[in-house]
C-alpha positions as CSV (number, residue, x, y, z in Angstrom):
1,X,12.7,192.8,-9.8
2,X,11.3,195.9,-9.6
3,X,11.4,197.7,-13.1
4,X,9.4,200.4,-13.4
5,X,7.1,200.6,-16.4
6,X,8.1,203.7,-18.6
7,X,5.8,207.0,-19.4
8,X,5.2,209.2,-22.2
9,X,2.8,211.7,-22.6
10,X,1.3,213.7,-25.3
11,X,0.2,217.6,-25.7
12,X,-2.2,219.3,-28.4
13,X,-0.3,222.5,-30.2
14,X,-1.1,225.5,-28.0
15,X,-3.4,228.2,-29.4
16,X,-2.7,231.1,-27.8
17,X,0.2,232.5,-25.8
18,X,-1.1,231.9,-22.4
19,X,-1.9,228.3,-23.8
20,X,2.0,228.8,-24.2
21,X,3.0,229.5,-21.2
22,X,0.6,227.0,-19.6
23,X,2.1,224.4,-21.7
24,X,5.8,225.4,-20.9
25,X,4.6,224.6,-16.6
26,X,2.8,221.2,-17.5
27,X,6.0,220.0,-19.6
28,X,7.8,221.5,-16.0
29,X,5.6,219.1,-14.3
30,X,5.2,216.1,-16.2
31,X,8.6,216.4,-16.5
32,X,9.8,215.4,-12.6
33,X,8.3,211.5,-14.0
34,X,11.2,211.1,-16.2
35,X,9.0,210.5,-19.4
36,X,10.7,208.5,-22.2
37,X,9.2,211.4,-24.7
38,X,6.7,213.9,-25.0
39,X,4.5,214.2,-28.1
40,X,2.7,217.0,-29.6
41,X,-0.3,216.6,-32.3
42,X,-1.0,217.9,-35.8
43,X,-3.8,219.3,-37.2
44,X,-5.7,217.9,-40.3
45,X,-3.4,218.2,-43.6
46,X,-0.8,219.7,-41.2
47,X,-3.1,223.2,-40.3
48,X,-0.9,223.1,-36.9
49,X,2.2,222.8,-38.6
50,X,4.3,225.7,-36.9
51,X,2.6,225.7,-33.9
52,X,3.5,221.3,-33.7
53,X,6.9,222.6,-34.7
54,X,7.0,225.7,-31.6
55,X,5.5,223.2,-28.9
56,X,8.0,220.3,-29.7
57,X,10.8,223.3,-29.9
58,X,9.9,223.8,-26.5
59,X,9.8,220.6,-25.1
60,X,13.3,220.0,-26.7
61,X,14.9,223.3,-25.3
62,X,13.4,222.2,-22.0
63,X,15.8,219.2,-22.3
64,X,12.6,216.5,-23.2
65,X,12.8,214.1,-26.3
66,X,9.7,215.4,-28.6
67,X,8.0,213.4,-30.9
68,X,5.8,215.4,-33.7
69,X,2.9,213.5,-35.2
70,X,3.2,214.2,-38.6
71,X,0.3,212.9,-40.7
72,X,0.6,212.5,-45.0
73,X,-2.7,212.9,-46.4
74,X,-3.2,215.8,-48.6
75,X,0.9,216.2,-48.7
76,X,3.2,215.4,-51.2
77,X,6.4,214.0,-50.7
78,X,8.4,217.9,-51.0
79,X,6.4,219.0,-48.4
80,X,7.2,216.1,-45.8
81,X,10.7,216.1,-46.8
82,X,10.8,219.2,-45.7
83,X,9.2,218.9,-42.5
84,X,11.4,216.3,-41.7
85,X,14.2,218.6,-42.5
86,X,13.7,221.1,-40.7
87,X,13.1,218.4,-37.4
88,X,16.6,217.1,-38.1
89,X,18.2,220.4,-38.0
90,X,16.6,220.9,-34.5
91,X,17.8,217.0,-33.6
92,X,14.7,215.6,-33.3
93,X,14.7,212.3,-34.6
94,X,11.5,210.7,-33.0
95,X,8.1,211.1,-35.0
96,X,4.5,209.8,-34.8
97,X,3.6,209.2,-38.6
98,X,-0.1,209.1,-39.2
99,X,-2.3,209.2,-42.3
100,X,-4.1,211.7,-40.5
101,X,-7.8,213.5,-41.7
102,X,-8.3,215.8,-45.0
103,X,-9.1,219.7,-44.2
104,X,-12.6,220.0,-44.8
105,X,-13.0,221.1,-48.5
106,X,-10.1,219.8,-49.5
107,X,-10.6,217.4,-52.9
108,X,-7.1,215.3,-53.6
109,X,-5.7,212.7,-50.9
110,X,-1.9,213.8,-52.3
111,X,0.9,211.8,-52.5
112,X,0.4,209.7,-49.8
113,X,-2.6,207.3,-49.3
114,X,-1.6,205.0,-46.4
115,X,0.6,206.0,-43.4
116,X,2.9,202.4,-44.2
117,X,3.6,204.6,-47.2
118,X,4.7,207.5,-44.8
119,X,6.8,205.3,-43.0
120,X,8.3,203.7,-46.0
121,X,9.4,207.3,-47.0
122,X,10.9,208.3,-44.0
123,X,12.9,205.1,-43.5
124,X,14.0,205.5,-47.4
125,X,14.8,209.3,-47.2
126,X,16.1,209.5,-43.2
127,X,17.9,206.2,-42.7
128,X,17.2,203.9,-39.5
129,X,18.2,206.8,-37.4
130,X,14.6,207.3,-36.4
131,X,12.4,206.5,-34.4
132,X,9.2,206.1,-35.8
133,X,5.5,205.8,-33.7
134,X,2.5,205.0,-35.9
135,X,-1.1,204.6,-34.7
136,X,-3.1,201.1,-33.6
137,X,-6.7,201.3,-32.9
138,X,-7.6,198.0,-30.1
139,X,-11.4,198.6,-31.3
140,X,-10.6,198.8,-35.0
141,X,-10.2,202.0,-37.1
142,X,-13.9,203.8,-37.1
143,X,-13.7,203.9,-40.6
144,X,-12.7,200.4,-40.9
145,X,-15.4,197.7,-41.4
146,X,-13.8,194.8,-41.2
147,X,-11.4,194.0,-38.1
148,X,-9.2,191.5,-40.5
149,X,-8.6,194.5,-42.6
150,X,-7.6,197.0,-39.9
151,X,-5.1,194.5,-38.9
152,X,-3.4,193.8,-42.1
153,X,-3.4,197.6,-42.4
154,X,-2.1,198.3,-39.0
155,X,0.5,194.8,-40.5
156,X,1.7,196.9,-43.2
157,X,2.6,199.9,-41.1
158,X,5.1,198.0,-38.9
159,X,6.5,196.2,-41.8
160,X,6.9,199.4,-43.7
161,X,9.8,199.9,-40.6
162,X,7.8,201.4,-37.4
163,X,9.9,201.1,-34.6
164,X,6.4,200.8,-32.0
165,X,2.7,202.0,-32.1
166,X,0.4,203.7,-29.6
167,X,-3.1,202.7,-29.6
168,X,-5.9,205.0,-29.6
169,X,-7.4,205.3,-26.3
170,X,-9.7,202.7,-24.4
171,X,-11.2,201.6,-21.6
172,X,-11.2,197.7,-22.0
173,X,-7.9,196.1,-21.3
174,X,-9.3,192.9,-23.2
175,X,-9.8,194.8,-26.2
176,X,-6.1,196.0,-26.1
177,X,-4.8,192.4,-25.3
178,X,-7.0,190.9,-27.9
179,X,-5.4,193.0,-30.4
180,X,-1.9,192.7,-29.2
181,X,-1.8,189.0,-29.9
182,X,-3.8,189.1,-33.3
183,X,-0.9,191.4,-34.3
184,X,1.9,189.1,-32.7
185,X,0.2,186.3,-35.4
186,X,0.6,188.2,-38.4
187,X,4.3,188.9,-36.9
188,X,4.6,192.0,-35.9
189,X,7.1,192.2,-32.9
190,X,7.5,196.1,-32.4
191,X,6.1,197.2,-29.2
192,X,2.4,198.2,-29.0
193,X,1.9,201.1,-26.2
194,X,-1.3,201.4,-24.8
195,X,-3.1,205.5,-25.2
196,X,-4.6,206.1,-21.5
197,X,-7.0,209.1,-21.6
198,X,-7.8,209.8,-18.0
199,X,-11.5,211.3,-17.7
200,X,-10.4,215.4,-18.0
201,X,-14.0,215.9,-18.7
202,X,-16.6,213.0,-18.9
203,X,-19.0,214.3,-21.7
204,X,-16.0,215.8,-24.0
205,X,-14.5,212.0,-23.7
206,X,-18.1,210.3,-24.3
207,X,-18.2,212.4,-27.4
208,X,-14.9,211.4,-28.4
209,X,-15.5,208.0,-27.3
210,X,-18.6,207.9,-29.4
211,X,-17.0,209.4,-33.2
212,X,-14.5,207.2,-32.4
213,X,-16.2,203.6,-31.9
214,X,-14.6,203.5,-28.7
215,X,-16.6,202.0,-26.1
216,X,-17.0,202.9,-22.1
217,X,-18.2,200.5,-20.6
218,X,-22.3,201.1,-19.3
219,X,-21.5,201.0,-15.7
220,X,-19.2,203.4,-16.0
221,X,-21.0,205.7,-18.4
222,X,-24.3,205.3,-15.9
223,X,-22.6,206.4,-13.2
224,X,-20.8,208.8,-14.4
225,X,-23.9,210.8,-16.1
226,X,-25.5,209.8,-12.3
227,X,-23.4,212.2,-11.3
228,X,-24.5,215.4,-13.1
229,X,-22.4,218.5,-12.2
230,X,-20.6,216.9,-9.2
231,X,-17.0,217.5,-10.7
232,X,-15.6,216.0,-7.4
233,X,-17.1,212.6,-7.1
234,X,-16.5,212.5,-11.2
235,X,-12.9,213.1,-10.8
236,X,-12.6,210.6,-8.1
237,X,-14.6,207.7,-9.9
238,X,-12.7,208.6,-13.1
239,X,-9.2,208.4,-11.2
240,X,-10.4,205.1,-10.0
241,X,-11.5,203.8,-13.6
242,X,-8.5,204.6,-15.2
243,X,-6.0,203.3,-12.5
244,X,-7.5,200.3,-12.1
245,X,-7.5,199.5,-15.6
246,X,-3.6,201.0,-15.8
247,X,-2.9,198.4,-13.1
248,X,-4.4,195.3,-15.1
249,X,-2.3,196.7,-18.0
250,X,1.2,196.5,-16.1
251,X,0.1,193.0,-14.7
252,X,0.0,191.5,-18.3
253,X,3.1,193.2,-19.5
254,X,2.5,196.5,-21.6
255,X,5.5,197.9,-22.9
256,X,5.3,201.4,-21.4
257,X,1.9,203.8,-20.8
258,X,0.9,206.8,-23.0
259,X,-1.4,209.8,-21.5
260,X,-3.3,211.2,-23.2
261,X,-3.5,214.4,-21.1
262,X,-5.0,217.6,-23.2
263,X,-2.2,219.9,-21.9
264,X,-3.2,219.4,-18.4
265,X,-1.7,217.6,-15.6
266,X,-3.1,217.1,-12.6
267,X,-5.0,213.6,-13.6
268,X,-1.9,211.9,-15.1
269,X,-0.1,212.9,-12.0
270,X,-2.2,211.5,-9.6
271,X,-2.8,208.4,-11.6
272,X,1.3,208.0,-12.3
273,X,1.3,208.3,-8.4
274,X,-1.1,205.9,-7.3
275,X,0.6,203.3,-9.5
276,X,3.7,204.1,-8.3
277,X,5.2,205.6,-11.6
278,X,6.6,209.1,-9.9
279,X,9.4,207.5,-8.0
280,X,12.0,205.6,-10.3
281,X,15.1,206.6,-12.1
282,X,15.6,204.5,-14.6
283,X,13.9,204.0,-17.8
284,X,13.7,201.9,-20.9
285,X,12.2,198.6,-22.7
């Protein structure tokens, strides 16, 4: 049988105008791989909130699902019952809910504490009408110390009444299938979608990898920095790492695949391409 393993992809809030524009021709793109959504970030205690709300705009006049993240720290309930008003008068009923960071300087956590509380909210105050994305972390949340903990966090969350999760990005398939089945045995069934961040730039990922407790793996990193300022052999190593390990992730089952792909995409192309993802119709779990 040859199902093809569904796609969705995820954009940053343009800056700028030409950022805009740019955004409007990778959506264009992307878009030929029939994604199941696209989804469009938020900035700490919501600083990108009308630029998230332009981009997903966008998408959705382009004829794309768009899923805001929307994250609750800092907010109280007023203001995300507004946000989530003025989504469902555009028809958008799909959302990533995240606790998300606190602007720097900013002294009170809000209303909201925990994003199973966020999700508790919007099942109580929208209905089951939505469809609701929270965050899993395969190498445990940075800020977490112990892994037990993370999980009966990450629990709560799906018991609150998420419909799926995308993890944050890795580069160990063990770690994601590890975590997949220490979920399953505190019974969460939902879908867990695996974040892919192809290597757009190897020291802006190392640095994200390394804030984020996420490791790459040493051969990898040595040969990468072996490289130095060859941007060719690193873009065909880095397509290599990340298709390799998007293959092993099909072969045990994954739900779907999430790029990560920082408003660009020629990477995600290619790597949908080589795995055979740019040619089917149909999509769906």
């Amino acid at each position: 049988m040859n199902t093809r393993t569904p796609v969705s992809f995820e954009f940053f809030p343009p800056n700028t105008p030409v950022g805009a524009e740019k955004l409007q021709t990778v959506v264009q793109e992307l878009g030929r791989l029939k994604p199941e959504y696209f989804s469009v970030t938020y900035g700490a205690g919501g600083s990108t909130r009308e630029k998230t709300l332009a981009a997903v705009s966008s998408i959705a006049a382009a004829g794309f699902e768009a899923a805001p993240h929307l994250s609750c720290i800092g907010s109280t309930r007023e203001n995300i019952a507004e946000i989530l008003a003025t989504y469902r008068a555009q028809n958008i009923r799909r959302v990533v809910a995240l606790r998300g960071d606190l602007p720097s300087g900013t002294a009170t956590a809000g209303e909201f504490r925990y994003a199973s509380e966020l999700v508790t909210f919007i099942r109580e105050t929208q209905g089951s009408d939505w469809h609701i994305e929270v965050a899993a972390y395969p190498e445990y949340h940075p800020q977490q110390r112990y892994a037990a903990k993370d999980l009966q966090h990450f629990a709560a969350k799906m018991k609150a009444g998420a419909s799926g999760a995308i993890t944050q990005f890795f580069f160990s398939p063990d770690a994601y299938f590890h975590f997949v089945n220490e979920a399953r045995k505190l019974g969460v069934e939902q879908p867990i979608v695996p974040g892919i961040m192809p290597f757009h730039n190897y020291a802006r990922i190392a640095q994200f990898a390394a804030r984020d407790g996420i490791d790459i793996p040493r051969w990898v990193a040595l040969k990468m920095e072996g490289y130095m300022d060859d941007a060719a052999s690193i873009r065909a190593f880095g397509l290599d790492v990340i298709t390799a390990m998007c293959e092993r992730l099909i072969q045990g089952g994954v739900p779907a695949l999430h790029f990560y792909t920082l408003n660009q995409s020629g990477l995600t192309l290619e790597i949908c391409k080589r795995l055979g993802l740019s040619q089917g119709q149909g999509l769906g779990h």
